[in-house]
N, C-alpha and C positions, 0 to 999 in steps of 0.2 A: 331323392338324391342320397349317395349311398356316403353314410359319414366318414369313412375310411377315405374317400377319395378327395374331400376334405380339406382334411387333416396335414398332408404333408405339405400341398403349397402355402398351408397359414404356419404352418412349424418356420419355411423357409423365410415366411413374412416375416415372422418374428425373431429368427434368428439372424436376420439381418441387420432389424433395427438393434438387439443388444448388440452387434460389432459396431453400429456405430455409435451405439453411447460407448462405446470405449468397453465391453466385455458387462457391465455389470445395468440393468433395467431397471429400474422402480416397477411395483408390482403394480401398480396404477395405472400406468403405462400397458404392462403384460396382461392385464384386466378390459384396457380397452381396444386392443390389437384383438382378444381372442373375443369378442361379445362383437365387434362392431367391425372389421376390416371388412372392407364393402366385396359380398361376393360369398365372403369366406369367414368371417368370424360369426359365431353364432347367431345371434339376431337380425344378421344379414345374408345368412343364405338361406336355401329353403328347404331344408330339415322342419316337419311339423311342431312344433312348439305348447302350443296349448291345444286341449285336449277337455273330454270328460272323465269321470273318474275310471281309473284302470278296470282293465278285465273284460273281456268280451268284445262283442265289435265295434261297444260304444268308443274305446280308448284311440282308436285313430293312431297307434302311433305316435302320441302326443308322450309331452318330458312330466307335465305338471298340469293341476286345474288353478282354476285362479273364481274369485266368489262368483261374478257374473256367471262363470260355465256352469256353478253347482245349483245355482237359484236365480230366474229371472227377478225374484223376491230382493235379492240384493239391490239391482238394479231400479228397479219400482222402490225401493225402500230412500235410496239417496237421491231420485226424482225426488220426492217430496222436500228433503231438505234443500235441495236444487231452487224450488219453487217459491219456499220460502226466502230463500236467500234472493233470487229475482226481486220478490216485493221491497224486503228489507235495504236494498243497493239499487234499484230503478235500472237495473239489466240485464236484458234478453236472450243474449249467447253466451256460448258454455264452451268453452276451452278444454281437449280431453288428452292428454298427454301419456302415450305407450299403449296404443287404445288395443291391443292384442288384437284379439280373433274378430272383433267387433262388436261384442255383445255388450258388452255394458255401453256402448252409443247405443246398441238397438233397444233396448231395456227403456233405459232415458225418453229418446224419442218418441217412441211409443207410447209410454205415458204423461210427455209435456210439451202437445201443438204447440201453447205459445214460445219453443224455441224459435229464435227467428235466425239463427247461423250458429251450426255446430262445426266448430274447427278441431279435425284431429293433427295432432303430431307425434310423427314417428317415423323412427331414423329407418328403419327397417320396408325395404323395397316390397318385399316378398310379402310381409304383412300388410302393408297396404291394399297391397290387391287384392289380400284376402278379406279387408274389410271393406272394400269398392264392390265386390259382390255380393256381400252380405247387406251392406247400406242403400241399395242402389233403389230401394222400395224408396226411401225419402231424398231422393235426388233433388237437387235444388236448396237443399238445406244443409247438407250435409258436406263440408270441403276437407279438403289437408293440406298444411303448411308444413315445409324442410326450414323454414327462418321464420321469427318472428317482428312482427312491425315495432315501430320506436314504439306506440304506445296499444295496451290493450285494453279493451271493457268487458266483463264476465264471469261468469261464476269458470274456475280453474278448478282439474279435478284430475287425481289422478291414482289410479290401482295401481301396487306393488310395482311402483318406475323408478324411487328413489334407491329401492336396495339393489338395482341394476346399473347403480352407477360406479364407475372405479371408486377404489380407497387405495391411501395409503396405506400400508402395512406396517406396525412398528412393534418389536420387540426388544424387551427389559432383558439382557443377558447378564447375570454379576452383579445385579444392581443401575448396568452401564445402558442407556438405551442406543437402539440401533434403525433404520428405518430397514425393512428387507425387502429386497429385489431378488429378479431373475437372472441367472447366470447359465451359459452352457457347460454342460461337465458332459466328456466322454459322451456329447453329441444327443447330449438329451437335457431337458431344462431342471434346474435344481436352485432351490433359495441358496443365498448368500445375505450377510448383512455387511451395515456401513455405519460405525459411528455418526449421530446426526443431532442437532439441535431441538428437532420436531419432539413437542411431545402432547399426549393426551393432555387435552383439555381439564379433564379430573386429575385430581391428584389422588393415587390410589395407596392404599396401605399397604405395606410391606415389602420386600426386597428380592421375592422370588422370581424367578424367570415369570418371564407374560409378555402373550402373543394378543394382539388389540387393533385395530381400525381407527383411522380418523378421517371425516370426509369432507376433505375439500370440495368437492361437486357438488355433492348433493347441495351441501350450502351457497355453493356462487350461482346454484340454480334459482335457489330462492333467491339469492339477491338481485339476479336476473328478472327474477317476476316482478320482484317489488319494486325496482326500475319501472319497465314498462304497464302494469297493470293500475289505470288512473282510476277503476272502479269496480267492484266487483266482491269477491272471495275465493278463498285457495280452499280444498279441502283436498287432503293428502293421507291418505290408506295405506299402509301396509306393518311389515314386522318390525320390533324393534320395541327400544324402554326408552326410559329418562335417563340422565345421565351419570346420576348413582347407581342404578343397573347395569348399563353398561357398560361399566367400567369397575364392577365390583371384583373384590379381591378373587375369588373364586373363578372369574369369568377368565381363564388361563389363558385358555387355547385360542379367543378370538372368536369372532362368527359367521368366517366364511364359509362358505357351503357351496356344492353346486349338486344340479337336478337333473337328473337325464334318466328316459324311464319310469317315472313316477317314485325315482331311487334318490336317497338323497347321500353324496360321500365327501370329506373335504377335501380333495386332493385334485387342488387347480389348473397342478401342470399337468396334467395327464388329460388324453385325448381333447388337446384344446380344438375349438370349435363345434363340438361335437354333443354340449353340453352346458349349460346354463351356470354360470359366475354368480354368486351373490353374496351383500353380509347387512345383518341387521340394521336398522335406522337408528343413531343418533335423536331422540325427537327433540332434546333439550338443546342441541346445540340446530335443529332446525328452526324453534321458536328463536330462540336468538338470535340468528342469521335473517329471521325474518322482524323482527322487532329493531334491532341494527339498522336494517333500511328504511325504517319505515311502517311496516305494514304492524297491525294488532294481533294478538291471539285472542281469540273468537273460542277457544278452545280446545278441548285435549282431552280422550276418555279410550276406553275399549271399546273394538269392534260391536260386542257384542251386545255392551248396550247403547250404542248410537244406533246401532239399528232396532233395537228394542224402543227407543226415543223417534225412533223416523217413522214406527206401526206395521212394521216387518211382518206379525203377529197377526195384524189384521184380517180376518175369513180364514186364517189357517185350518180350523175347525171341520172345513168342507173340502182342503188341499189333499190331494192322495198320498197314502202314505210315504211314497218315497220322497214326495215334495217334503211333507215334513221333517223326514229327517235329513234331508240336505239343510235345511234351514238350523238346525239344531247344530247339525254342525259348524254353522256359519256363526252362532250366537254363543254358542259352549263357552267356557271357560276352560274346557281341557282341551278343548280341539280348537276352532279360528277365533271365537268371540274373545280372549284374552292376549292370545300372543299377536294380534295383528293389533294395530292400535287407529287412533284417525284425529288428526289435528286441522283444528280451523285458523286459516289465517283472515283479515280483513284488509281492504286495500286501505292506503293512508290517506288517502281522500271520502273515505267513506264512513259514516256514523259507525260509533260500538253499538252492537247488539247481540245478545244471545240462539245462537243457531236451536234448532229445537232438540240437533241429537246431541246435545248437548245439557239438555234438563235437569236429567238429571242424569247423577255418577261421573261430574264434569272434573277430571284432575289435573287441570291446570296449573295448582301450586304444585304437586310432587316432580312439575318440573323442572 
């Protein structure tokens, strides 16, 4: 589908809904009009999405890769802690939330018969189908749910789903802070701010302008799980710090981003729909959000060595070259193994105990 053609009925979509907030959006709002308007906002139409790594005929087309595409290694590596987690919690199915293209359910499955029900969810029509052909080997096991039931049992897991959720937007002008939305100017979208109450959870030093996120979703998502999940474990993957990080003086501009093309640029109102929305994780205000309801932290480390702790490593030795360096780049510290991070939750009906990618290099207090 040709992204241009797009483009203009979700512009209209969304310029409708800012006349009826009365002229002026929350960006949180404009974040999930352009990611989610059924049809037409990015993860709901069928624009290819994920992808292998650019160049040649492998690229598809695709905006971005994500770890399962660079390494089935990934996928085999969080099996293991998967299985662990089974014996530790006494349950059998695996809840997998934004499952993309379907590889990382295929990765899983393939290495752990005794799953006895894999439930994907995902808002995204287009992707579904694309992982119902991909899945369709382990038919019978493998389902999807649009809602979730009052209660669930399972290990919960999910790759880069939380930085795809709306933020607030809030910016420090003068000293004065401001939340900032979308306004139409001369027929095209442009920020506006609004004096407002909201403010970063950190309290940051100094008095310079700063542009920053706060995520209400992602947190009431947890708080969501921690409700319904009577047994099991969350384990949550992607970008993002603690929340002295996150909020450190320096961090000016914010961390939204968007992906289109294997290109990364910040400028969200431009060619919406057409182009992937995101901003870093919170992970200290998602421990909390998840301890708040309920649930333990199990833990909190880099990417890079939770999969180094899961045996990622294991037979590399005899891997083809290119395998291994996808895998490197999976565990780097320059490259995915430090800026992606991976936090364990436990449900609050179920013992503490230590996940294994979590052995060691475990930073749970710098949270």
């Amino acid at each position: 589908m040709n992204s241009a053609i797009l483009t203009t009925p979700l512009q209209t979509r969304i310029h409708e809904a800012i006349e009826r907030a009365g002229g002026w959006l929350g960006f949180d709002h404009f974040m999930e009009m352009a990611l989610y308007t059924t049809g037409l906002g990015y993860y709901a139409n069928d624009l290819r999405k994920f992808g292998l790594m650019p160049g040649g005929a492998t690229d598809e087309g695709s905006d971005f890769v994500t770890a399962p595409e660079m390494s089935p290694r990934f996928g085999h590596a969080l099996a293991q802690q998967i299985a662990e987690a089974f014996e530790a919690t006494g349950v059998t199915e695996v809840w997998e939330f934004g499952a993309g293209s379907g590889a990382l359910a295929s990765q899983i499955l393939q290495a752990l018969p005794q799953i006895t029900r894999y439930t994907i969810v995902d808002l995204s029509g287009s992707l579904r189908v694309r992982q119902q052909e991909r899945l369709q080997v382990f038919e019978g096991r493998v389902h999807w749910a649009i809602a979730l039931p009052d209660a669930m049992c399972g290990v919960v897991i999910g790759n880069e789903v939380l930085d795809a959720m709306p933020v607030k937007l809030l910016t420090r002008i003068n000293g004065v802070w401001h939340e900032r939305g979308v306004v139409l100017h001369e027929g095209a979208f442009a920020y506006a701010d609004q004096p407002t109450a909201l403010r970063p959870p950190f309290e940051m030093v100094g008095t310079h302008d700063y542009v920053t996120e706060i995520h209400a979703q992602a947190e009431g998502f947890i708080r969501t799980l921690a409700d319904k999940l009577e047994a099991g474990a969350i384990f949550i993957i992607d970008y993002g710090f603690p929340e002295h990080e996150y909020y450190h003086p320096q961090r000016s501009m914010g961390t939204v981003l968007c992906h289109r093309a294997h290109q990364v640029d910040a400028d969200a109102l431009a060619d919406v729909g057409s182009k992937d929305i995101t901003a870093h994780v919170n992970f200290t205000g998602i421990a909390m959000a998840g301890q708040e309801a309920g649930l333990q932290v199990l833990g909190y480390t880099g990417q890079g060595r939770f999969l180094l702790n899961c045996d990622v490593l294991d037979g590399m030795e005899d891997a083809p070259l290119v395998e291994r360096v996808m895998v490197q780049k999976l565990i780097n510290e320059h490259e995915m193994g430090e800026l992606f991070k991976v936090i364990a939750l436990g449900a609050k009906n179920t013992a503490t105990w230590q996940p294994m990618g979590f052995a060691s290099g475990d930073r749970t207090h710098t949270l």
